[in-house]
C-alpha positions, -999 to +999 in steps of 0.1 A: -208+300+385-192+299+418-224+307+438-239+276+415-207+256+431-213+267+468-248+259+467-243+223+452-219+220+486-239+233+512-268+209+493-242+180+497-233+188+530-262+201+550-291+203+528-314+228+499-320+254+522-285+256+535-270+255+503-292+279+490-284+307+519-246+298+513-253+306+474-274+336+479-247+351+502-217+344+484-238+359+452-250+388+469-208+393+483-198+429+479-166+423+471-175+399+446-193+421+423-166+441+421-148+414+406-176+409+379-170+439+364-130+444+368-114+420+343-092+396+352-082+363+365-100+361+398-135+354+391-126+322+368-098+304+393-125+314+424-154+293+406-127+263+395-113+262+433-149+258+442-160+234+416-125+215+428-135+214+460-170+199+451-157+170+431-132+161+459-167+156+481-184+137+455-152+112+454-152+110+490-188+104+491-189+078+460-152+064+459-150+067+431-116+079+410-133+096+383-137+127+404-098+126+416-096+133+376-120+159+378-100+177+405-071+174+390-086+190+359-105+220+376-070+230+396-049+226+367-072+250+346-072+271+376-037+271+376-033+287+339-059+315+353-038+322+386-004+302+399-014+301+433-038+276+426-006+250+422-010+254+464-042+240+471-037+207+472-007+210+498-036+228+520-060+207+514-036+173+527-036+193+559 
């Protein structure tokens, strides 16, 4: 899902073929498939950070607030899978 996320970036930012090499790298991440098959919370908050970060484009793009709602949602179910998701938007503000 998260690859899915990137790739809708890099399409909003740059364009198809961008976003599809961004996808296809992230996807093809060693370390990431090590997290597909060791259960836990990290695969689930990673995709939610990155689906968070896509709506908070999509409001800046469109203006409007409906996708402040959205980010708000993706980081607070984010936060239930890890805590430190509670940090992002202080990092994001800077």
């Amino acid at each position: 899902m998260a690859a899915t996320g990137i790739f809708l970036i890099g399409l909003a930012l740059t364009g198809a073929a961008a976003g599809f090499l961004a996808g296809m790298l992230y996807a093809l991440w060693p370390p990431l498939a090590l997290l597909c098959f060791v259960p836990g919370q990290d695969a689930p908050s990673a995709a939610l950070n990155v689906f968070a970060l896509l709506c908070a484009l999509k409001s800046i793009s469109s203006n409007k607030n409906i996708w402040w709602v959205a980010v708000g949602s993706c980081l607070g179910i984010a936060t239930a899978f890890r805590p430190d998701a509670m940090l992002l938007p202080v990092f994001w503000a800077f």
